[in-house]
C-alpha positions as CSV (number, residue, x, y, z in Angstrom):
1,X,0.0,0.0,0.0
2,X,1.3,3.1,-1.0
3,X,1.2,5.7,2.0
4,X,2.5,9.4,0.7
5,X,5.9,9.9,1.9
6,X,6.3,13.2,4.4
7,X,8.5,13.7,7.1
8,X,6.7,13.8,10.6
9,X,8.7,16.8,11.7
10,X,6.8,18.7,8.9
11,X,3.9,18.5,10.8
12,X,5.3,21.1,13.3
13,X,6.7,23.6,10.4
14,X,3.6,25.8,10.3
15,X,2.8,28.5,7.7
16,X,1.3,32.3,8.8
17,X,-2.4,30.6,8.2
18,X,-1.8,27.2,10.4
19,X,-0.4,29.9,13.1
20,X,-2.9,32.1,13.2
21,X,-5.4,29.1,13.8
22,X,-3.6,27.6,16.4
23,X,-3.7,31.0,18.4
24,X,-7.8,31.0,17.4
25,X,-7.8,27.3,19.0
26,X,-5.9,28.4,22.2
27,X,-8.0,32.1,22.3
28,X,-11.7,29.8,21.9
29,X,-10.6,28.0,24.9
30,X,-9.9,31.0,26.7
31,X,-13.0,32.4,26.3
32,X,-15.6,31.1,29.5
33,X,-12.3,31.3,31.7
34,X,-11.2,35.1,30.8
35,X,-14.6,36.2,31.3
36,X,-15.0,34.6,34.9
37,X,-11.4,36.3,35.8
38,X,-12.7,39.6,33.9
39,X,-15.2,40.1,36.9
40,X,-13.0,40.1,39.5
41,X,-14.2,37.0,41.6
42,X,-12.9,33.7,42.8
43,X,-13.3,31.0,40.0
44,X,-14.2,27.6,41.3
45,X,-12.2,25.9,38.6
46,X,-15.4,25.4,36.1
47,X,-14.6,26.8,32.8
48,X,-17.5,25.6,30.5
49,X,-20.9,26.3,29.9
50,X,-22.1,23.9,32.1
51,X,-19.9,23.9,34.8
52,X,-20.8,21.0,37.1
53,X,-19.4,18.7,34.8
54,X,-15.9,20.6,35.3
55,X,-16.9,20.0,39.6
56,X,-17.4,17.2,39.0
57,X,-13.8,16.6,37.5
58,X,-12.0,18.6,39.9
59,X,-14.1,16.3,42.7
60,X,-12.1,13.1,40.8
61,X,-8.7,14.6,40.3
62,X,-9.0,15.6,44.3
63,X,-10.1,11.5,45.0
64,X,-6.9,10.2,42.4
65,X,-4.3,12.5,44.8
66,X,-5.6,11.2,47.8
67,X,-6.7,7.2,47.1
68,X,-5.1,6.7,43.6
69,X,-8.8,5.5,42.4
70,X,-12.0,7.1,42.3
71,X,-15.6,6.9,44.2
72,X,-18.3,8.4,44.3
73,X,-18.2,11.7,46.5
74,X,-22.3,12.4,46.0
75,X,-24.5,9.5,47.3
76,X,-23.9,9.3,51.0
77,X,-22.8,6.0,51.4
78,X,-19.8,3.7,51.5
79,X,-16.5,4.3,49.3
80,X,-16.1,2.0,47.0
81,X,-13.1,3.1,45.2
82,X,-13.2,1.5,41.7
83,X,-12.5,4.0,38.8
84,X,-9.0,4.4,37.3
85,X,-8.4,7.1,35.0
86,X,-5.4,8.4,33.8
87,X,-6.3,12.0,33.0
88,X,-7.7,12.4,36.2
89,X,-4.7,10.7,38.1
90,X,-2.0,12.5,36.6
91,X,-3.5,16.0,37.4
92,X,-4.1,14.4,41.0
93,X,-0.3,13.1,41.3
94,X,0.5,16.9,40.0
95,X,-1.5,18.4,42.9
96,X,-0.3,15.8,45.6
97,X,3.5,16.3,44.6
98,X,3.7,19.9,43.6
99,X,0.7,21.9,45.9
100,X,-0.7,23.1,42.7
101,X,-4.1,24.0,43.4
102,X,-6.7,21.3,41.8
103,X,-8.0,24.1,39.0
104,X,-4.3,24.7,37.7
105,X,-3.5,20.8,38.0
106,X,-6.6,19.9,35.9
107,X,-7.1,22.8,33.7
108,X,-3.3,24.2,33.4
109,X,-2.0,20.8,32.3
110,X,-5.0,19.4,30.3
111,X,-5.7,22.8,28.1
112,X,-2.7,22.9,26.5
113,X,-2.3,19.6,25.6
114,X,-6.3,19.6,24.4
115,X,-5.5,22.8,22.5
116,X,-2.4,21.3,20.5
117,X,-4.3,17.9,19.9
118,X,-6.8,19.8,18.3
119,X,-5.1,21.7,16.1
120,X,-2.8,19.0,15.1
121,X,-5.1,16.4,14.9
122,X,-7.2,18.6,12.4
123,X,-4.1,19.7,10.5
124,X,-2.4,15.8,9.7
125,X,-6.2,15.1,8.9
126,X,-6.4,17.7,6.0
127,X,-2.7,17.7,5.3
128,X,-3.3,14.3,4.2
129,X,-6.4,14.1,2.8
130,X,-6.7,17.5,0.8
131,X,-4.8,19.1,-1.6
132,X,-1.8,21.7,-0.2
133,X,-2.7,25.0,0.3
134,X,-6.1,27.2,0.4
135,X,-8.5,23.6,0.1
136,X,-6.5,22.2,3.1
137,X,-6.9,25.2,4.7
138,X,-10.5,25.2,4.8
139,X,-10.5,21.7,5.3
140,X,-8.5,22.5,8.9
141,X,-11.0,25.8,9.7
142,X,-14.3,23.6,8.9
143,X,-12.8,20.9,11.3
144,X,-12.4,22.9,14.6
145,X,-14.8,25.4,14.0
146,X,-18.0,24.8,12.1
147,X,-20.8,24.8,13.8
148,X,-24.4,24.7,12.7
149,X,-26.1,28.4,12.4
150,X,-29.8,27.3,12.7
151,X,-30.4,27.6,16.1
152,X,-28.9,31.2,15.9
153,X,-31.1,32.7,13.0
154,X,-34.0,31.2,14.8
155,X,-33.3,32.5,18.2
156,X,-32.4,36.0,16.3
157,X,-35.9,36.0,14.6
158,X,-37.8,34.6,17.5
159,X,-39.0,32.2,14.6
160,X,-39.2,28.6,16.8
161,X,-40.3,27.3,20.1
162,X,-38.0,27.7,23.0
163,X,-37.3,23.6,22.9
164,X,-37.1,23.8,19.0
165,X,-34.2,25.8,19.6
166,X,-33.0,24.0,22.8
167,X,-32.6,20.6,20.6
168,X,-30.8,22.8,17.6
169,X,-28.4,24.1,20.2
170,X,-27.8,21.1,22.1
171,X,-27.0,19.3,18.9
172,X,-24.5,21.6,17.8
173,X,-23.2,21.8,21.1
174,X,-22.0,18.0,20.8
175,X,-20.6,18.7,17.5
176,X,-18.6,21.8,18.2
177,X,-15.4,21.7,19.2
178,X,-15.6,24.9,21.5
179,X,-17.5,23.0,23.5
180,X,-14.6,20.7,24.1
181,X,-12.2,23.3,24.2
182,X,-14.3,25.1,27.2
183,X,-14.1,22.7,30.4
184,X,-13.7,19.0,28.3
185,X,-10.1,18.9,27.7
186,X,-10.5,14.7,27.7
187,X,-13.2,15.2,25.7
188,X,-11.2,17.5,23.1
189,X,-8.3,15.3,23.4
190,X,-10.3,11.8,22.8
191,X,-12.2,13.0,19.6
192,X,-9.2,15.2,17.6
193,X,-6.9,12.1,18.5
194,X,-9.0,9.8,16.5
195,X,-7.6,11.2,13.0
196,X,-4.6,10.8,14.6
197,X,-5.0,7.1,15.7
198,X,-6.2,6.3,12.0
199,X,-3.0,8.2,10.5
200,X,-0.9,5.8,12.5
201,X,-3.1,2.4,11.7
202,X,-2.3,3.5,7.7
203,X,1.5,3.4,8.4
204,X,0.9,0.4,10.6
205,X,-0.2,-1.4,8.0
206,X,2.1,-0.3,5.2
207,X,4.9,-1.9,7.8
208,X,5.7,0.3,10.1
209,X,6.0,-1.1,14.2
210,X,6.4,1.9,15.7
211,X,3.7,3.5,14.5
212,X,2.1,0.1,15.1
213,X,2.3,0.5,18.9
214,X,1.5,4.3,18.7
215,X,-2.0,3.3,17.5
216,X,-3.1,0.5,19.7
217,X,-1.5,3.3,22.6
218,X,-3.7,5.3,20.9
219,X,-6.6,3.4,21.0
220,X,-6.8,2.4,24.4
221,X,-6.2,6.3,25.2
222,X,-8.9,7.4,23.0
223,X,-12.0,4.6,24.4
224,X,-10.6,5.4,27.8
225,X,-11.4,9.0,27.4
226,X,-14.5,8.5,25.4
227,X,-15.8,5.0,24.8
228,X,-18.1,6.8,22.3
229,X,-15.0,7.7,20.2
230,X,-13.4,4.7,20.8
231,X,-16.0,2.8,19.2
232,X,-16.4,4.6,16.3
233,X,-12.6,4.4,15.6
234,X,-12.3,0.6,16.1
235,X,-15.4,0.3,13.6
236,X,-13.6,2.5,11.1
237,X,-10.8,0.2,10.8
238,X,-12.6,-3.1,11.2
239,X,-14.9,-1.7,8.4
240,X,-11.7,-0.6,6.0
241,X,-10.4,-3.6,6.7
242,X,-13.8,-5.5,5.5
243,X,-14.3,-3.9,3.0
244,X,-11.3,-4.0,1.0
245,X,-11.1,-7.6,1.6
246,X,-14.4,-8.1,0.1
247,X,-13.8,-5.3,-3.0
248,X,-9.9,-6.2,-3.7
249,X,-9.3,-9.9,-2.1
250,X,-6.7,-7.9,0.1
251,X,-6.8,-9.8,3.6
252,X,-6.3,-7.9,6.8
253,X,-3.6,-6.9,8.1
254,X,-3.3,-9.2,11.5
255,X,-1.2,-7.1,13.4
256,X,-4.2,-4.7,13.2
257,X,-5.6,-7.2,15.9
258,X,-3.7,-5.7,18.6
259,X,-5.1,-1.9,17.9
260,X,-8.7,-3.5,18.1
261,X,-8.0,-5.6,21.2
262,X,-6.3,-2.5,22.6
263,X,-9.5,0.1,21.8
264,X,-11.6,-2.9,23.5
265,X,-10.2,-3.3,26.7
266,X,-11.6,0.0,28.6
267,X,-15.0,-0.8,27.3
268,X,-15.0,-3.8,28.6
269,X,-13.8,-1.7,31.8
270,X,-16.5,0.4,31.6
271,X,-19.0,-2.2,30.7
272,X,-18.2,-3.6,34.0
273,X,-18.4,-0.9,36.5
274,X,-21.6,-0.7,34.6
275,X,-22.8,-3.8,35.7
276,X,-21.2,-4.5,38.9
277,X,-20.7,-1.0,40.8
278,X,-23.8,0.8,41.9
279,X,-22.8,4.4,41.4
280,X,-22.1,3.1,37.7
281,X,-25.1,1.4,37.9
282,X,-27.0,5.1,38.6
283,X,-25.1,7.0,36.4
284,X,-26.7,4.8,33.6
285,X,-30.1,5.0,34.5
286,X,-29.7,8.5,35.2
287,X,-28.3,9.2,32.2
288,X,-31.0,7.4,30.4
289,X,-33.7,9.4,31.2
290,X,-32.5,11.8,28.6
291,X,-34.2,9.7,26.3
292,X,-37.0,11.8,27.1
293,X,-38.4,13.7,24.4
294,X,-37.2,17.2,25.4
295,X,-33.5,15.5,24.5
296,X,-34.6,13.4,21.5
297,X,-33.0,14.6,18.1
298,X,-35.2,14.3,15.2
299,X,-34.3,13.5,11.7
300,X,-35.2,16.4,10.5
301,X,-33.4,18.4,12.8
302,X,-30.3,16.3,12.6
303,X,-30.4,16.2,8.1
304,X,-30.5,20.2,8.9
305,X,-27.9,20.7,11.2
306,X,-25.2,18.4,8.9
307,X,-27.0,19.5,5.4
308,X,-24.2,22.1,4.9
309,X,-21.1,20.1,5.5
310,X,-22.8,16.8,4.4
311,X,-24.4,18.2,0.6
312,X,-21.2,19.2,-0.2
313,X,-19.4,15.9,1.7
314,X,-21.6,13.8,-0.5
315,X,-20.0,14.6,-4.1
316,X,-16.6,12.7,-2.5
317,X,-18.5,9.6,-2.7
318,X,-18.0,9.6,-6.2
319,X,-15.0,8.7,-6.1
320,X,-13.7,4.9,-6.3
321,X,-10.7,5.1,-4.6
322,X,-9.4,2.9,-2.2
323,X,-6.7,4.0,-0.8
324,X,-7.1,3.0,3.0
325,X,-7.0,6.9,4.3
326,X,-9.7,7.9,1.4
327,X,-11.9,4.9,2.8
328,X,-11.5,5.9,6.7
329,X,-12.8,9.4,6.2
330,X,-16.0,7.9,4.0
331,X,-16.3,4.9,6.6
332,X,-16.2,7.4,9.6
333,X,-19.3,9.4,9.7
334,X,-21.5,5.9,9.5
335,X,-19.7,4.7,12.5
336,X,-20.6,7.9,14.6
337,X,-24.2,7.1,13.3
338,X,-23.5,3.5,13.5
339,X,-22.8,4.6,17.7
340,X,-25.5,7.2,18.1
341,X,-27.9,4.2,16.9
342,X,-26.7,1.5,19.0
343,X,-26.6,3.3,21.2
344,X,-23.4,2.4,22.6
345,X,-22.7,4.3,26.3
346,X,-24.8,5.4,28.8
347,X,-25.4,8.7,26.8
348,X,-25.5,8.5,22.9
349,X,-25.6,12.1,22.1
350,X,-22.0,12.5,22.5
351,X,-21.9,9.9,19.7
352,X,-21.4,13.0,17.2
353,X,-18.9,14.6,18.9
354,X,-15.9,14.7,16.2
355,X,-19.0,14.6,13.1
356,X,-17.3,17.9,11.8
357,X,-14.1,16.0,11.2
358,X,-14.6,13.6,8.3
359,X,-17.5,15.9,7.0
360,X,-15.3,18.7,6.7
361,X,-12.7,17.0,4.7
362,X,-15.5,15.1,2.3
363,X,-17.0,18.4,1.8
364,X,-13.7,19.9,0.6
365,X,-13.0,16.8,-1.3
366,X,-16.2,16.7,-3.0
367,X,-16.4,20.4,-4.5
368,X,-12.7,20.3,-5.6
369,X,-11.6,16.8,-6.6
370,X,-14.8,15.3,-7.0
371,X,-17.4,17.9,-8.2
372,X,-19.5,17.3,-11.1
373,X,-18.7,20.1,-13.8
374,X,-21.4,21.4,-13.9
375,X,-20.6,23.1,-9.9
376,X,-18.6,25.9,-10.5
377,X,-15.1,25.8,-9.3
378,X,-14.3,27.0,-5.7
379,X,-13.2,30.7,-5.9
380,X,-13.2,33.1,-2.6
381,X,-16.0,35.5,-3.4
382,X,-18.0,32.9,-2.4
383,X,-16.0,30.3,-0.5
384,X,-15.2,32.7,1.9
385,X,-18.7,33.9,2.9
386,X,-20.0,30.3,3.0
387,X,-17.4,29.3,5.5
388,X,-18.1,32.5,7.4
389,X,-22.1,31.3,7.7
390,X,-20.7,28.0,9.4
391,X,-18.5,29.5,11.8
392,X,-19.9,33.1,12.8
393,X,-23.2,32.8,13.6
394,X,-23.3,29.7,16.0
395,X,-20.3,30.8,17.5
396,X,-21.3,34.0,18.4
397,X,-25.0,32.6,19.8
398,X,-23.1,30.1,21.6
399,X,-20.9,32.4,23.0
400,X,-23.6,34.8,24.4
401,X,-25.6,32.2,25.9
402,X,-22.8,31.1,28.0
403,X,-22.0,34.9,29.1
404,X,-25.9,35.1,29.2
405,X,-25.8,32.2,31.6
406,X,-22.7,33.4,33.8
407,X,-24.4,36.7,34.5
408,X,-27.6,35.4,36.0
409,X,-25.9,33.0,38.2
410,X,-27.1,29.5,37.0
411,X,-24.5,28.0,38.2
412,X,-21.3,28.1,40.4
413,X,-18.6,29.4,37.9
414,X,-17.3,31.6,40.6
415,X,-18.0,32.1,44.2
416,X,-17.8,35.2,46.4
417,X,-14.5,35.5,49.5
418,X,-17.2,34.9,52.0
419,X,-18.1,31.0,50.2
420,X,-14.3,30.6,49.9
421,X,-13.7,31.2,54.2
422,X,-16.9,28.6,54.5
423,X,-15.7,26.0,52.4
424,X,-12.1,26.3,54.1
425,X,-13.9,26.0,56.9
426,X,-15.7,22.8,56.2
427,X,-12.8,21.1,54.5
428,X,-10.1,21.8,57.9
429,X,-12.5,21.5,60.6
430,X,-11.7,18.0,62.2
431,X,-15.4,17.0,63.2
432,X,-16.3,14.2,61.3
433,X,-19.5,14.3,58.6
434,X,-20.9,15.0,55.7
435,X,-22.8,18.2,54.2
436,X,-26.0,19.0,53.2
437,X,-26.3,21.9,50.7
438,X,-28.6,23.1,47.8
439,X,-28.5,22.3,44.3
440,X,-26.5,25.6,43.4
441,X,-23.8,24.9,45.9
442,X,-23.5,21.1,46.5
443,X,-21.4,19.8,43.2
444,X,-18.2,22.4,44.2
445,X,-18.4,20.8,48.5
446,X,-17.1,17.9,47.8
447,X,-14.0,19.3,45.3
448,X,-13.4,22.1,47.8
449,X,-13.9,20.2,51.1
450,X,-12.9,16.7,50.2
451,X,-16.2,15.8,52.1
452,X,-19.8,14.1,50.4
453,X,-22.9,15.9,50.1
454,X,-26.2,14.7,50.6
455,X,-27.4,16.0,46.9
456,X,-24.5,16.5,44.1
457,X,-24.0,15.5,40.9
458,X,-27.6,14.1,39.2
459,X,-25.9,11.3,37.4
460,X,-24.4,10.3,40.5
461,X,-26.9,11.0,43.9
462,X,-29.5,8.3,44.2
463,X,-33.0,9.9,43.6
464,X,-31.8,13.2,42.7
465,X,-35.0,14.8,42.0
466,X,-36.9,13.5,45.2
467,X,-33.5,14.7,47.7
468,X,-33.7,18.1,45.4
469,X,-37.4,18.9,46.6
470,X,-36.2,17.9,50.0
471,X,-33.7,19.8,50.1
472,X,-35.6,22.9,49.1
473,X,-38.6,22.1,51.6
474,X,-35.8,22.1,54.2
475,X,-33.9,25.1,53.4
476,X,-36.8,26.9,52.8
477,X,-39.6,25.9,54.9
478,X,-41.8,24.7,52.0
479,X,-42.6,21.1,50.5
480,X,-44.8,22.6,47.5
481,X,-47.5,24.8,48.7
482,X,-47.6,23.6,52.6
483,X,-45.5,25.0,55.0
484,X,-43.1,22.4,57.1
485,X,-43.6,22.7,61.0
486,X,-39.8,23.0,63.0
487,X,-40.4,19.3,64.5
488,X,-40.7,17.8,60.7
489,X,-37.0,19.6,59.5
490,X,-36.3,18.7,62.6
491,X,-37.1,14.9,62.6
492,X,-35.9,14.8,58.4
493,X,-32.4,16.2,59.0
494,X,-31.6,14.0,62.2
495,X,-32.8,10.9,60.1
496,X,-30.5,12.1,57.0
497,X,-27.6,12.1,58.7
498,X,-25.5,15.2,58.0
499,X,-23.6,17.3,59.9
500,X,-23.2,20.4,58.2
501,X,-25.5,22.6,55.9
502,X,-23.8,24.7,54.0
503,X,-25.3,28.0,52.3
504,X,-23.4,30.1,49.6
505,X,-24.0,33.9,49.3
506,X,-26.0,34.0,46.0
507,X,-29.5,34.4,46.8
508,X,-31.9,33.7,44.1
509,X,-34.4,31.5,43.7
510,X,-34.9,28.0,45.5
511,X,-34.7,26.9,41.6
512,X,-30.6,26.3,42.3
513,X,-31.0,26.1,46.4
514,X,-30.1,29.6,47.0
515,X,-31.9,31.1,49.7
516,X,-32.7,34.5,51.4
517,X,-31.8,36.0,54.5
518,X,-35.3,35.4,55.6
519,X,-35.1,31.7,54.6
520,X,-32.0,31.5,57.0
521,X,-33.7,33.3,60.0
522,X,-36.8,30.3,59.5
523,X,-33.7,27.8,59.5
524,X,-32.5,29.2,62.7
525,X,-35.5,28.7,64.4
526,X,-35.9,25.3,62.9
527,X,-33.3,23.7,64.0
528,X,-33.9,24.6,67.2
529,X,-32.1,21.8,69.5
530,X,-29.9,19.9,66.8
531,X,-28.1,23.3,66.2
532,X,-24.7,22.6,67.9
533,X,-23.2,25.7,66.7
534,X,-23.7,28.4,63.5
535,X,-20.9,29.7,61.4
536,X,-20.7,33.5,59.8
537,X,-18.3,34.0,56.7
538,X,-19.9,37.0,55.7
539,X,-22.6,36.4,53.0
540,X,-22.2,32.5,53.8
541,X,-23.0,30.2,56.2
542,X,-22.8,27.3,58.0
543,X,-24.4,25.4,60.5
544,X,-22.8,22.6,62.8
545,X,-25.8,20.3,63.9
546,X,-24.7,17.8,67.2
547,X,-23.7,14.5,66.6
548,X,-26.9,11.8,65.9
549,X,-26.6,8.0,65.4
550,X,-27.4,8.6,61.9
551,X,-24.7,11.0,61.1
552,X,-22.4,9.1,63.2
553,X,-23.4,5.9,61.1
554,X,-23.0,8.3,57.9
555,X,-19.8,9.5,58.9
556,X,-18.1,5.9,59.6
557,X,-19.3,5.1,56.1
558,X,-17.9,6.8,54.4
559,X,-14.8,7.2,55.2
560,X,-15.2,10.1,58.2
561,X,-16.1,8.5,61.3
């Protein structure tokens, strides 16, 4: 098999365009993070849209530095330690051995790296696949930055319903690569690495065992990070494989075998903990109930949102060409539908993540190699503008619904010097327990405190939505429309077991578990004996309830007693 000959320092010699998108990579993933330090308060470490995944990370690389592997910090019950991930455990060895706080040992190690596999991963793509200079160029623009515009003209033009728009968005979301730029560094590395991994599988086979081991390293790396992209990369090469069997009478090359068995083995990992640990266990049906229709893509809205890459994508299937690379890219957006279908993982939608990658190059493929004559020939005048329409617009509404977001508070992207004094507070003070908190404050406790929280993460805290509505009857005196007498908070909290409740400064709505001054005065009162002692930090709080058999029993299990 002929594999075009280029030297793989070349990849690293960069001309004045290739620069200027690498510093348009690095400045996209900027973009949450230099806004949060722009106002002038204390970031909690989440730099993405929705930052309790980023928490929830920071919560993990906290567990790897202190236990090596990884439980679950959000369900109130026993430790059992079973998940091993490298990302996570190498940002936790770099906190444990240097002091780095966890933010910079998460975010300052795994950024850069995520910003550089992007880029190059995009660039070796379209180097080889697309002819040098301005096609290879757009090839490597379309591949980080395209994003679908629909959901941004409607939005503009108030021309859809509100969950019309919601499924455009979150669609686009999974296929963007900003959104893996902004808080999912694994994420960002997993899907820009699979080009990569299918580079090194085409020099693999033409004889090469170094680049032989690079790929099955490759592979396990990549279904580690994301089994979703894992599979889709092990079914690109099986299916290259197959298929030029059955066309040419070529067999397979064997050594192949060990990528495959390689790209298996954390499936099989996770396909495990999925079966045999209960926290996995929850995460899955938790994460199945966004099969609910608010979260359901139609075909319609999915044939709209790839219509501009894939129209043009299409013409390259003219082509009958079999060289192994030119049959990855056209093998690679079926598997990612071939996953989403399955489904394979506990939450399909990511599926698509990476979709912009072999579209883009098909696209440019098709309307310069492969066009019918009848197309016209690619010039600027209008190259440039169509480009523009699958870059500007989505990024721009995406961009303003995350500041949009930040600014009302939705979440905790940053918290005020009064949270910071509570939660050191909770994390050195030696009584043993855990902490019960609202939904706005309780995914940064355990990160910040190293302690568990009766109501977290929802893919992780048994019967999420019943504790929620608990939670907010107790903090604010309210189940629904009746009003909760002191002796029922009372009887609830010493049954739950905690031993702290902790409230941040925001106050909003009960929506996120904020709650008033007023709310806290009730709380005061309705404690009443099981107060033991309230803290002050200015705008926070937190109160130390006395010691009960049930947070006692609590507290031994996990891990505090």
């Amino acid at each position: 098999m002929s594999v075009p000959e280029r030297d793989p320092r070349s990849l690293f010699k960069l001309d004045w365009f290739e620069l200027l998108v690498l510093v348009m990579v690095a400045c996209l993933s900027m973009v949450v993070l230099a806004y949060l330090l722009a106002i002038g308060r204390i970031p909690t470490g989440a730099d993405g849209v929705y930052p309790v995944d980023q928490l929830q990370y920071l919560t993990w690389v906290r567990q790897a530095s202190e236990h090596f592997l990884i439980g679950n910090e959000f369900d109130m019950k026993g430790d059992y330690r079973v998940f091993l991930h490298p990302g996570f455990l190498l940002s936790g060895m770099l906190h444990r051995v240097t002091g780095l706080s966890l933010q910079a040992s998460y975010a300052g190690l795994w950024k850069p790296v995520s910003v550089l596999v992007v880029f190059f991963g995009a660039l070796a793509y379209a180097r080889r696949l697309l002819p040098p200079g301005w096609p290879a160029r757009v090839g490597l623009v379309l591949a980080i930055f395209a994003i679908p515009p629909w959901g941004a003209f409607l939005k503009l033009g108030d021309l859809a319903s509100p969950l019309t728009i919601f499924r455009l968005d979150f669609f686009s979301w999974e296929t963007w690569s900003g959104n893996y730029l902004q808080g999912y560094s694994m994420t960002a590395i997993a899907v820009f690495s699979v080009p990569l991994v299918l580079l090194g599988v085409e020099r693999a086979r033409a004889g090469s065992n170094r680049y032989l081991a690079a790929s099955a390293a490759g592979a396990l790396l990549v279904t580690w990070l994301q089994p979703w992209q894992g599979a889709e990369l092990l079914f690109v090469i099986v299916g290259v494989e197959a298929w030029r069997w059955w066309r040419q009478g070529e067999r397979a090359d064997p050594r192949l075998f060990a990528v495959v068995v390689a790209g298996t083995v954390p499936a099989a990992y996770y396909w495990v903990l999925s079966k045999r640990d209960p926290s996995w266990e929850l995460a899955g049906i938790a994460n199945a109930a966004h099969a609910s229709p608010m979260w359901h893509w139609p075909l319609w809205l999915i044939l709209i949102s790839i219509l501009p890459l894939a129209l043009p994508a299409a013409l390259a299937f003219r082509a009958r060409d079999n060289d192994w690379q030119n049959l990855a890219v056209r093998f690679y957006p079926f598997a990612i539908a071939l996953v989403y279908l399955l489904p394979v993982g506990t939450f399909p939608f990511h599926s698509v993540q990476g979709l912009t990658i072999p579209l883009a190059m098909l696209a440019v493929q098709g309307m310069t190699k492969w066009r019918p004559s009848r197309i016209p020939r690619p010039r600027a005048v209008w190259v440039v503008p169509a480009v523009a329409l699958l870059i500007v617009p989505g990024t721009i509404h995406r961009t303003w619904s995350g500041w949009d977001s930040i600014q009302r508070v939705a979440f905790p992207w940053y918290i005020e010097s009064g949270d910071q004094r509570a939660l050191d507070f909770l994390e050195n003070d030696p009584r043993p327990g855990v902490v019960f908190a609202g939904e706005w404050s309780g995914p940064l406790i355990p990160a910040e405190t190293g302690r568990e929280v009766y109501l977290g993460m929802t893919s992780w805290t048994p019967s999420y939505d019943k504790r929620a509505l608990l939670v907010t009857a107790v903090l604010s005196g309210k189940f629904g429309k009746d009003k909760l007498s002191s002796k029922q908070i009372r009887t609830f909290m010493a049954a739950v077991g905690a031993r702290f409740i902790f409230q941040p400064c925001v106050a909003a709505t009960s929506n996120f578990g904020m709650h008033t001054t007023a709310s806290r005065r009730l709380l005061d009162r309705d404690l009443g004996p099981l107060l033991e002692e309230r803290r002050d930090f200015g705008c926070a709080r937190v109160y130390v309830l006395r010691s009960t058999p049930a947070s006692e029993r609590v507290g031994r299990a996990v891990g505090l007693g």
